[in-house]
Structures are given as structure tokens and as C-alpha cells.
N, C-alpha and C positions, 0 to 999 in steps of 0.2 A: 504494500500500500504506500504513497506515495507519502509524503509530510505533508501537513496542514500548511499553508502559508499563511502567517499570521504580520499583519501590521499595526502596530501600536500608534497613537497619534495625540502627541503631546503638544499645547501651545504656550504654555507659563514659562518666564525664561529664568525663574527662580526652583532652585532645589529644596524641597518641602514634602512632608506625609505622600502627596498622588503621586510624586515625583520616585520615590523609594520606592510604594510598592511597584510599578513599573517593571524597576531596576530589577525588582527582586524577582517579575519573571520573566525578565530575560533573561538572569541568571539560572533559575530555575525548572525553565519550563524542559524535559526532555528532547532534547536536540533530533532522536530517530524520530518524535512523532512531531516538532512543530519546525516549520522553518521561517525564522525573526524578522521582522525589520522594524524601523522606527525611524520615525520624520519625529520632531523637535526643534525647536528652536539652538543656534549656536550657542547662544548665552547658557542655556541646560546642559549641554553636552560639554561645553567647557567646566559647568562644576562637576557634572559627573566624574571627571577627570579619571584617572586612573581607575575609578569602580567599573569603566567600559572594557579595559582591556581584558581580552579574552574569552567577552562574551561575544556566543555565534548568531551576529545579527546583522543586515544590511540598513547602515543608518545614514541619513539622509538632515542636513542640518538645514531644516526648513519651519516656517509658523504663522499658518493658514489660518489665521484665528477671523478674518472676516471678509466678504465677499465683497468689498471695497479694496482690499491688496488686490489686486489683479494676480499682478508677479509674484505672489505667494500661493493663488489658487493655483494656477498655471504649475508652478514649481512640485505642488501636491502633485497635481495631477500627472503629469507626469513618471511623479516615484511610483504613483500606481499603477501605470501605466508600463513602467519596468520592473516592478515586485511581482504585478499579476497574484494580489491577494484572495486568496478564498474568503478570510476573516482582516476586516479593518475594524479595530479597537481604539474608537477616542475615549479620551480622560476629561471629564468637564465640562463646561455646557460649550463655550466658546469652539472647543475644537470639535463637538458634535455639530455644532449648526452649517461647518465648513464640511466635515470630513465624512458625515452621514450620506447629503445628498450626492457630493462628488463621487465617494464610492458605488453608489445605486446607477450612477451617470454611465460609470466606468464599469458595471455589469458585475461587480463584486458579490456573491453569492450570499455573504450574512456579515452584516454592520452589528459588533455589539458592543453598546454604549457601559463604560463602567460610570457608575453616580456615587459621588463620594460627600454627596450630602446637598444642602437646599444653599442657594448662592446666595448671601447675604449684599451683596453690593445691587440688587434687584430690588427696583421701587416699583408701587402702582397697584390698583387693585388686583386679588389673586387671577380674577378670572381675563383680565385680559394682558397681564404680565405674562401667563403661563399660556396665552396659545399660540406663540412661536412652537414652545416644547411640544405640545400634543400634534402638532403638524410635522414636526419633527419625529416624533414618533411612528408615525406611519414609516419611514425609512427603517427603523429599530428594527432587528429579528429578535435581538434577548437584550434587558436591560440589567446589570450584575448593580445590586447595590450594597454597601460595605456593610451595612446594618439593619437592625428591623426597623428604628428610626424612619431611616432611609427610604425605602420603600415602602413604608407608611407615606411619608409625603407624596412620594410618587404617584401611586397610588389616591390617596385621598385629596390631596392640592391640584397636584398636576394635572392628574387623571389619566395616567395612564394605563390601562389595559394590565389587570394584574395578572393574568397569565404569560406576559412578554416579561416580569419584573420574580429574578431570583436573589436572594439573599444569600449573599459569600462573604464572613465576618475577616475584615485586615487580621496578617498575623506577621510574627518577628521570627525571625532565626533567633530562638531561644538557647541556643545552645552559646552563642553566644553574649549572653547575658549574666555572668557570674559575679553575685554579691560579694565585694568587700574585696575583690583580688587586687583593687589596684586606688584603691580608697586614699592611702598614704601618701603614694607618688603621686596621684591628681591632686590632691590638698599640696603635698605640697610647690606643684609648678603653679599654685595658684595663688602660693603665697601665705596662708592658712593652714595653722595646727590644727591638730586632729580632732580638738573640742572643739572648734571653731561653732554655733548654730548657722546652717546653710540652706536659704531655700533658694529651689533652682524654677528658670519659668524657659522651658525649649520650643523653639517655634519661628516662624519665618516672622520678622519686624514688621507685623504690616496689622490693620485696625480688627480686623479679622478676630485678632488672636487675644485682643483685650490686656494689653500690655501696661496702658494707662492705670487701668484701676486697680493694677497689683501697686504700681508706683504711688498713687494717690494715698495707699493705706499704710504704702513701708512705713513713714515715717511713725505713724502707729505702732506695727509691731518694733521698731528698735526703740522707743520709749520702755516696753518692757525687755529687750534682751537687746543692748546696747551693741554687744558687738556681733551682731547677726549679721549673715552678710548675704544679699541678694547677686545670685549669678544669673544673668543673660545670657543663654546659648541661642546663638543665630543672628541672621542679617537680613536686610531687606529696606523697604523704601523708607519708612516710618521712624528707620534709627535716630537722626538726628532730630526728630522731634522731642521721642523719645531721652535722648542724652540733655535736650534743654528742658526737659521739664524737671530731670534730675537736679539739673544744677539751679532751678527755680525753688525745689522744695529741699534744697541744701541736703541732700542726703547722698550726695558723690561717695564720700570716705566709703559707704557702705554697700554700694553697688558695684558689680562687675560685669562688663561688657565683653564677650571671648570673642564677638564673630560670630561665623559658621565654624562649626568642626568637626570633622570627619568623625570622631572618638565622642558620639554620643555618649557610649554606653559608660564610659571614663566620667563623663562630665557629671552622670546621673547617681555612678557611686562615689562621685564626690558630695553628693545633696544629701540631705538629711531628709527636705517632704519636697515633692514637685508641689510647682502650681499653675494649674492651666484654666487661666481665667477668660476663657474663650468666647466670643458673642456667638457662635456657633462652629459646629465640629461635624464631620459624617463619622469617622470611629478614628479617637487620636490615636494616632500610634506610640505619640511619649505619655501618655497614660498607659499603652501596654508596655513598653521598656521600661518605665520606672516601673510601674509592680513588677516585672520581673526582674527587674533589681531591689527587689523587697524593700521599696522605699511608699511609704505613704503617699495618697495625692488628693491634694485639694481642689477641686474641678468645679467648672459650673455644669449647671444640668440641663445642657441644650443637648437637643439630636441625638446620636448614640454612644455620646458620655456616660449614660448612665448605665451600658451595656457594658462597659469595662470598669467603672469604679461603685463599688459598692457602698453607699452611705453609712457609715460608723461603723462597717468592715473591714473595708480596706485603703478609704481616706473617706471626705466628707463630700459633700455636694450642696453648692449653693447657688444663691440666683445670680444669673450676668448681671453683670453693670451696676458691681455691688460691692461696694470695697469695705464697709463695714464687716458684713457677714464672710468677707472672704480674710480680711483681716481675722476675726473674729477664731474663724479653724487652722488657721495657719498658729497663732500664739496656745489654744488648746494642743495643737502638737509640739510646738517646741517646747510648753511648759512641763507633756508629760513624755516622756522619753519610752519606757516603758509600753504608753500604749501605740505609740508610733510604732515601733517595733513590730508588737503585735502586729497591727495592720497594714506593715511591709509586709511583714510572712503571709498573712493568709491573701494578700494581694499577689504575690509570688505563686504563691497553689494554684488558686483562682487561675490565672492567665497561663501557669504550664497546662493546665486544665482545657485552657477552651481557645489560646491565641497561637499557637502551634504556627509560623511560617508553609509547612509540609501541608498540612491540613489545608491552609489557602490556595496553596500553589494547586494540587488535585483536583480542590472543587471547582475551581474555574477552568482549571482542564477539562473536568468532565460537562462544563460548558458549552465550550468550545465545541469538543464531541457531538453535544447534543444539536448545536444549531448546521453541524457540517452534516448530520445525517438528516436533518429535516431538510437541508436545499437539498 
């Protein structure tokens, strides 16, 4: 039997959660039954940086994100045109509204959309915001969404067609994820002894991810534990807003800015409790690497947040845009150390349990399967 030809179709030029799981199946996906490609934007493929080599995919550095680029459609069209894909897989809405119908144009057997959650940067009432989507739809053969969140909205908002709409929950290469192995040497490239309290907030700099209203509250919790220290993992458009509002509420000495870094999972056993004060999520993935680094997390309870953090389980859950209340479980963790503890472990269980990387990689395999035997 021949291989599947599969094309993936990225338009974000920043590296973030859609962005990894991707990565991870191209890395992943059995090379005898799929054969790879991916169109992306240069600006992607330059962070990927070295995570490409060696995966078997024909990659094409392009970003079709609207039918006003001309010379972007053209340039898609094209790769599909030399791919000759059985399966085109865009990420996102942007690169479905481009890559959906072009592939249908182009005679591609099954278009399937992965949904990694409801777009927040989308204004206007539900019903006439969302019938682009359902027009869109009609091109869909199968829509993969990360969570039940996920295609709930789908589903009940969008409305889409719940039989086109399956549920394949993100997961991490677990294996590697091991608590405390390297806890010492990240404290201390970071400048911070070992008691240091650490909370850490990972995520691409952008409004999305609710950055502000962790910073609104710091100065809050360092009233009660003075030398706490806020770590920033990651980059994006929002930084320097972000860096002046620091230097506005005078609390610099206590915040750290790393960048992007390749060595998440370093950064995360350097934290004591995540916090992911997000205005919405499809399923984070630094809530599944921090409980699998048996650290606490304090999240809000948008989308399918509450699918990987379990309330006074295995951290808290609070409401967006809420710096009080998120203030509020962040100092109940660092005050009791004990039960933090606690709710790294059983957040650890929890997600070797049900966020498995292998388990992801399969069921969207058998995906795939399913929509190549129904064309």
C-alpha cells in the first residue's frame, strides 16, 4: 500500500502550543504509512530551528493566511500542486479559510481541519461572526478538536455538523519530563538558590495568554513573600508592553524575562507553581508539562483548562481577568508547601494517566485512516 501523503498547513510565524504539537507529528507520525510535508511561514521554521532536522518531510516556507496575498495563495498552490496530497491538515482558522478551499480546488481527497480552540481576537454577534466557519465547513471531511471544550463550541456556536467533529486530547512526550533532575543547575543559571519561592507563567507574549493580570497582582503576592520571584518563559509581540508595565508597578528586582527556550521542561523544574492566566486556551500544553513535572498550577477556567487541571487537586482554577483570585491561589501555594507538593504528585499521575504524546500521535493516525478510507 502506498503512504498517505499528508500536508500540514501552518500560518503563525511565532512558535507556541499549535506550533509543537505539529512538530511532534512530524516527528512522530510512522514514516512507512505517512508521507510529510508542510508549508509555514519562514519566520516558524527559523524557530523550529534545529527540532526540523531529521524529520522526513517536504517543507515549503510559505503563509497563505489570506486571499488578498495573491503571491502566497499562488505559492500554496503550487506546493500542492507538487506534494499531490491525499490529506491537507491546516492549524487554525486563518490557515483553514486559505488552505481548505484551495485544497478542494486542487482535487485533494480529505481536508482535515485541526481546532485548537475558539479565536479570541473575533468580534461581533455569534451568528454572523461564525458563518464564514460553517461555509467553511462544507470543504471539512473530519474536524480533530484538542478537547471536549473544543468541540462543544464547535458544535454548539459554530455549528458545525457533529458527526465531521472528533475529539483527540494534546499530549507531551512524557518520558521526557522528569521531576527535580535538573532543578539545581536551572536555579542556578538563573541566579536563585534553591529556596528561592518561584512562580513561573510559559506562553507566547501576546494578550491571549493574560500576562497582565498575573503582573497586576505580583506586587501583591511579594508583599507577603518578599523574595519570590516571577519567571517569564517566552516571546512575542506584547513583551515590551509587558517589560513597561513592570517597570511602572516597580517590581523589576522580582521578575525575570528568559525569552523563548528551547529547555521548557528545565524552566518548569525550576518553578515551584505554574501560572496560566489565560483569557482562553483549546488544551494548554504547559498545564500538561508542568503537572508532569509535579508542579502545581494555577489556571483560569476557560475552554479545556479545566480538562487538565483539576480544582484543589492538582492546582486551582479561577476566573480570567482576575488578578485578585489569581493572586489569591498562587500565595495559598507558596504559603503551604506541603500541599503544593501534594498537588504536583497527583497532577503528575493525573496526566501520565490520560496526556500520553503516543496516545495523541495514534488517534489522529487513526484519523487520518478513517477519512482516507471514506474518499
Amino acid at each position: 500500500m502506498n503512504p498517505i501523503r499528508l500536508m500540514f498547513v501552518l500560518t503563525s510565524p511565532s512558535r507556541g502550543g499549535v506550533e509543537e504539537v505539529v512538530l511532534a507529528l512530524l516527528k512522530r507520525l510512522p514514516p512507512a504509512e505517512f508521507q510529510l510535508a508542510l508549508a509555514a511561514p519562514r519566520a516558524l521554521l527559523d524557530a523550529f530551528g534545529r527540532d526540523l532536522d531529521g524529520v522526513p518531510a517536504d517543507i515549503e516556507a510559505v503563509a497563505a493566511e489570506s486571499w488578498r496575498h495573491r503571491g502566497d495563495v499562488g505559492h500554496l498552490a503550487r506546493f500542492i500542486d507538487r506534494v499531490r496530497p491525499d490529506i491537507v491538515n491546516p492549524h487554525l482558522f486563518r490557515s483553514v479559510v486559505v488552505a481548505a478551499p484551495l485544497a478542494r480546488w486542487h482535487r485533494v481527497p480529505a481536508v482535515v481541519e485541526t481546532y485548537h480552540g475558539r479565536e479570541g481576537w473575533r468580534r461581533g454577534p455569534i451568528r454572523g461572526s461564525f458563518l464564514p466557519d460553517r461555509l467553511l465547513a462544507r470543504f471539512l471531511t473530519r474536524v480533530i478538536a484538542v478537547s471536549e471544550a473544543a468541540r462543544d463550541f464547535l458544535v454548539r456556536v459554530k455549528r458545525y455538523p457533529a458527526d465531521k467533529v472528533v475529539v483527540v486530547p494534546n499530549g507531551r512526550d512524557l518520558s521526557a519530563l522528569v521531576p527535580g533532575r535538573e532543578r539545581e543547575s536551572a536555579r542556578k543559571e538563573l541566579g536563585l538558590d534553591y529556596h528561592t519561592p518561584i512562580v513561573g507563567v510559559v506562553g507566547r507574549l501576546e494578550d491571549q495568554k493574560g500576562h497582565r493580570y498575573l503582573l497586576d497582582v505580583w506586587p501583591a503576592v511579594t508583599r507577603d513573600f518578599p523574595d519570590a520571584r516571577l519567571l517569564v518563559v517566552g516571546d512575542g509581540s506584547r513583551r515590551a508592553t509587558l517589560e513597561a508595565q513592570v517597570g511602572a508597578l516597580a517590581i523589576a528586582p522580582s521578575v525575570i524575562f528568559t525569552g523563548f527556550r528551547a529547555d521548557v521542561a528545565r524552566m518548569l523544574d525550576a518553578i515551584d507553581v505554574l501560572a496560566l492566566p489565560s483569557l482562553y486556551e483549546g488544551m494548554p500544553l504547559t498545564a500538561i508539562e508542568a503537572a508532569a513535572m509535579a508542579r502545581p498550577v494555577v489556571a483560569t477556567a476557560v475552554d479545556g483548562t479545566p480538562e487538565v487541571v483539576e480544582h484543589g487537586v492538582t492546582g486551582f482554577l479561577v476566573p480570567p481577568a482576575n488578578p485578585p483570585a489569581l493572586g489569591g491561589a498562587l500565595v495559598t501555594l507558596l504559603a503551604d508547601g506541603e500541599r503544593a507538593r501534594q498537588m504536583g504528585a497527583a497532577g503528575r499521575r493525573r496526566t501520565l494517566e490520560r496526556f500520553d504524546l503516543g496516545r495523541q500521535v495514534e488517534a489522529t493516525a487513526a484519523v487520518y485512516r478513517s477519512v482516507m478510507t471514506r474518499s
